[in-house]
C-alpha positions in Angstrom: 52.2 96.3 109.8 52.3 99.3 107.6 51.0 99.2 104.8 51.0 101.7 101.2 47.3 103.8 100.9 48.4 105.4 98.0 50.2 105.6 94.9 51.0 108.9 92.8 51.2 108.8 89.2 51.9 111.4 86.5 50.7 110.4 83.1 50.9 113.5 81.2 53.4 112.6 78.2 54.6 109.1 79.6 51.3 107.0 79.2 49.7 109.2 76.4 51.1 112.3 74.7 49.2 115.2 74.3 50.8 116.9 71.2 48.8 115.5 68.3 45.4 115.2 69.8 44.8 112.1 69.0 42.3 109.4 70.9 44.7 108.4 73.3 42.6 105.9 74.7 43.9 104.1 71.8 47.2 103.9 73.0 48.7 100.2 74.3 50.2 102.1 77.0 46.8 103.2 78.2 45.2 99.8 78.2 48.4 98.2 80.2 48.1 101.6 82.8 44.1 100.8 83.3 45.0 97.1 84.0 47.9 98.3 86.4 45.2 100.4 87.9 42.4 97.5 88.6 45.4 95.6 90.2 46.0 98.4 92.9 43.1 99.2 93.6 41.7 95.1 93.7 45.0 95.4 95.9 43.4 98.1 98.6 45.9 101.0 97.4 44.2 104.1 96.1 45.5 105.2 93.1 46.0 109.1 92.6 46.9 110.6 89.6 48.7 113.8 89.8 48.1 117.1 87.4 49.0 120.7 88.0 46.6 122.0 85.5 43.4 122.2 83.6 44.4 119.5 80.7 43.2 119.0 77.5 44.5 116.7 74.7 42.0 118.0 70.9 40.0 120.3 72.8 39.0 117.9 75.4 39.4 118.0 79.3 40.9 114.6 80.4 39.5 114.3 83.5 35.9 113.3 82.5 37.6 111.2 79.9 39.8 109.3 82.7 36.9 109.0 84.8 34.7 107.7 82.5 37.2 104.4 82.0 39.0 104.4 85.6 35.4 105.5 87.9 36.5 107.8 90.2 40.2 108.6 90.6 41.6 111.7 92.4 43.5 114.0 90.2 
């Protein structure tokens, strides 16, 4: 039976916005995203989040930040 490896998501203005800089760890929408993310991957799916740049929300790059909450996630 086939089954899904992955799932592709773009967060970049939909589960935090990067326009005032702000901790966006803050955000409800970021606590609900990291508990949808422990369900996949609990689930055996490997979740991939998807970014076509460098990105930085108040002068920081996101990816360390994302990795230090969700371990080690491509992006």
């Amino acid at each position: 039976m086939n089954r899904v490896k992955y799932l592709v998501f773009g967060l970049r203005n939909i589960v935090f916005r990067d326009e005032d800089g702000r901790g966006f760890v803050d955000n409800p929408l970021f606590s609900e995203f990291s508990r949808l993310l422990r369900f996949v991957h609990c689930q055996g799916i490997t979740p991939v989040v998807f970014a076509n740049d460098n990105w930085a929300v108040g002068g920081k790059e996101v990816q360390p930040i994302l990795t230090e909450y969700w371990g080690n996630i491509p992006i």
